[in-house]
C-alpha positions in Angstrom: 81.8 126.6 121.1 79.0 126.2 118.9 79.0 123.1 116.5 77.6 123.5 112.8 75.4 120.1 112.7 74.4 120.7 109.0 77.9 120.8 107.8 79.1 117.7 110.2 76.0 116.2 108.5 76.8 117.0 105.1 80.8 116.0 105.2 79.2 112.2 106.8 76.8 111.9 104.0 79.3 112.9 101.3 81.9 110.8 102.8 79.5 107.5 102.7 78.5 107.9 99.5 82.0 108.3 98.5 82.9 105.2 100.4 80.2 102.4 99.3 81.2 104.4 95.3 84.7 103.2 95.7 83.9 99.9 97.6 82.0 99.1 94.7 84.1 100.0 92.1 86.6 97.8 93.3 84.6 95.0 93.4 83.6 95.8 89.6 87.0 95.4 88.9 87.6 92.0 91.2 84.3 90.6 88.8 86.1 91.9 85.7 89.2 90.1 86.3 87.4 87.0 87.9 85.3 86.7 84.6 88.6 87.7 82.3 90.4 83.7 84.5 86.7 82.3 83.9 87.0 83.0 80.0 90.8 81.7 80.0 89.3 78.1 81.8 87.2 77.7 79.2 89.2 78.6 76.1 87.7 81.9 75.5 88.9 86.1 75.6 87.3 88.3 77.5 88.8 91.5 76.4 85.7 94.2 77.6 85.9 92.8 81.2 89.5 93.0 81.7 89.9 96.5 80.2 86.8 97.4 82.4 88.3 96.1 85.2 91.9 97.9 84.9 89.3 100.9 84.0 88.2 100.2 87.1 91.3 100.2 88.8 92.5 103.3 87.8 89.6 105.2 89.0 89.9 104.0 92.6 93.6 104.8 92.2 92.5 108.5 90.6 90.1 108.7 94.1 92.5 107.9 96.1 95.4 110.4 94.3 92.7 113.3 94.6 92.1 112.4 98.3 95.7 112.4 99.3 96.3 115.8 97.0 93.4 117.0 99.5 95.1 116.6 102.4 98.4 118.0 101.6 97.5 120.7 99.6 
Protein backbone atom coordinates (compact mmCIF):
# COMPACT_ATOMS: atom_id res chain seq x y z
CA UNK A 1 0.00 0.00 0.00
CA UNK A 2 1.68 3.04 -0.93
CA UNK A 3 0.29 6.35 0.54
CA UNK A 4 0.31 9.62 -1.72
CA UNK A 5 1.62 12.26 1.03
CA UNK A 6 1.30 15.18 -1.45
CA UNK A 7 -2.27 14.69 -2.03
CA UNK A 8 -3.05 13.82 1.99
CA UNK A 9 -1.08 17.15 2.26
CA UNK A 10 -2.97 19.06 -0.19
CA UNK A 11 -6.73 17.91 0.89
CA UNK A 12 -5.36 19.05 4.91
CA UNK A 13 -4.25 22.36 3.70
CA UNK A 14 -7.38 23.00 1.55
CA UNK A 15 -9.54 21.77 4.19
CA UNK A 16 -7.96 24.42 6.86
CA UNK A 17 -8.21 27.07 4.82
CA UNK A 18 -11.70 26.29 4.10
CA UNK A 19 -12.37 25.94 7.78
CA UNK A 20 -10.77 29.30 9.53
CA UNK A 21 -12.87 30.98 5.78
CA UNK A 22 -16.10 29.84 7.20
CA UNK A 23 -15.21 30.29 10.91
CA UNK A 24 -14.70 33.65 10.13
CA UNK A 25 -17.42 34.34 8.05
CA UNK A 26 -19.67 33.48 10.69
CA UNK A 27 -18.34 35.60 13.06
CA UNK A 28 -18.67 38.58 10.36
CA UNK A 29 -22.07 37.90 10.49
CA UNK A 30 -22.36 37.54 14.56
CA UNK A 31 -20.47 41.47 14.45
CA UNK A 32 -22.99 42.46 11.81
CA UNK A 33 -25.95 41.58 13.77
CA UNK A 34 -24.28 42.64 17.20
CA UNK A 35 -23.64 46.11 15.71
CA UNK A 36 -27.30 46.15 13.79
CA UNK A 37 -28.83 45.61 18.43
CA UNK A 38 -25.95 48.24 19.20
CA UNK A 39 -27.50 50.85 16.60
CA UNK A 40 -31.21 49.90 17.84
CA UNK A 41 -29.82 50.87 21.80
CA UNK A 42 -28.93 53.91 20.68
CA UNK A 43 -31.78 55.03 18.42
CA UNK A 44 -30.01 54.55 15.18
CA UNK A 45 -30.34 51.90 11.74
CA UNK A 46 -27.79 50.10 10.74
CA UNK A 47 -28.98 48.78 7.55
CA UNK A 48 -25.26 47.85 5.69
CA UNK A 49 -24.30 45.61 8.75
CA UNK A 50 -27.40 43.61 8.97
CA UNK A 51 -27.70 42.97 5.21
CA UNK A 52 -23.85 42.09 5.45
CA UNK A 53 -24.46 39.92 8.07
CA UNK A 54 -27.52 37.83 6.48
CA UNK A 55 -24.93 38.16 3.35
CA UNK A 56 -22.94 36.52 5.50
CA UNK A 57 -25.15 33.91 6.44
CA UNK A 58 -26.04 32.75 3.35
CA UNK A 59 -22.65 32.12 2.20
CA UNK A 60 -21.77 29.71 5.08
CA UNK A 61 -25.17 28.19 4.38
CA UNK A 62 -24.10 28.07 0.33
CA UNK A 63 -20.60 26.19 1.83
CA UNK A 64 -22.17 24.05 3.65
CA UNK A 65 -25.05 23.06 0.67
CA UNK A 66 -21.99 22.53 -1.73
CA UNK A 67 -20.28 20.34 0.86
CA UNK A 68 -23.21 18.12 1.53
CA UNK A 69 -23.93 18.10 -2.53
CA UNK A 70 -20.21 16.71 -2.43
CA UNK A 71 -20.72 13.93 -0.49
CA UNK A 72 -23.80 12.58 -1.97
CA UNK A 73 -23.24 13.20 -5.37
Amino acid sequence: MKIDWAALGSVFGVSLIITVALVALFTLGIVGLSRQERATAQGGSAGLAVTGAYACFAACAAAVAYGIYLIVA
